[in-house]
N, C-alpha and C positions, 0 to 999 in steps of 0.2 A: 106193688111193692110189698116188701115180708113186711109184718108188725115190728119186729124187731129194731131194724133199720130207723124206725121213728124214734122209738125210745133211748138209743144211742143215741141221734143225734138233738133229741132233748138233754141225755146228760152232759153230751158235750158242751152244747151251748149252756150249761148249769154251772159248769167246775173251770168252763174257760179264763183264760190270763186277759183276755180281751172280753168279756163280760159288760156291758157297759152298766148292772147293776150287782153288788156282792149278795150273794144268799144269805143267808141267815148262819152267823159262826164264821164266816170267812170273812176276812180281817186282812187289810194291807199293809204288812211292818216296812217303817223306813232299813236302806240297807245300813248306814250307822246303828242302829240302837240294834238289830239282828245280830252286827259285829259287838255291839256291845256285850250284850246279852250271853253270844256264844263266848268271848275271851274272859268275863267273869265266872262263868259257868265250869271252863275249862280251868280257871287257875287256883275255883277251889279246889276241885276235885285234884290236881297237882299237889294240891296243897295238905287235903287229907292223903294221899298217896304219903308224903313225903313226913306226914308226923307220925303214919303205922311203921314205916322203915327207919326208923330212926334206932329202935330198938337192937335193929338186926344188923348195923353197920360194923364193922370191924375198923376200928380207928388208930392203928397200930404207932407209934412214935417213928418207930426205924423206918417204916413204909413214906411216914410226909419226910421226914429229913432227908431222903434217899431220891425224891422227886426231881430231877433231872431241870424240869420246866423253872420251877422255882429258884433256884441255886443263885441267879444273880440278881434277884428280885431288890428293891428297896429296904433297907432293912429300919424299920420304923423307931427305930432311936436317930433318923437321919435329921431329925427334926421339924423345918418349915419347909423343908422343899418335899419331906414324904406327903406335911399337910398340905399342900396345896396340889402335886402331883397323885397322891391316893393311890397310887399303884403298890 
């Protein structure tokens, strides 16, 4: 057998997912707290993204009035029924 062949499959069995003990530094995250972790992670960075551009936004009047989508929206002088539908 070459030397090498040993040493591979020392690392293997070193960095394996089936390991029956973790080395030293390798650490088992549950999958919640990894999801946790990644969607805070992700929405500040969202988050700063979205307060550098703020700056650079062009927020025209003629442009929202002119919105197509919007036109037959709730109009929030409707009173208890805008509060309660929030649309």
């Amino acid at each position: 057998m070459m030397p090498f062949s040993k040493s591979k499959r020392k690392f293997r069995s070193r960095f394996s997912l089936n390991a029956e003990s973790d080395p030293l530094g390798m650490r088992k995250y549950s999958a919640p707290l990894v999801a946790f972790v990644l969607a805070a992670a992700l929405r500040a960075l969202y988050t700063i993204i979205a307060a550098f551009s703020v700056p650079h936004l062009l927020l025209l009047p003629a442009l929202i009035r002119n919105n197509l989508f919007t036109e037959h929206l709730m109009d929030p002088t409707a009173g208890l029924a805008y509060s309660l539908l929030g649309v």
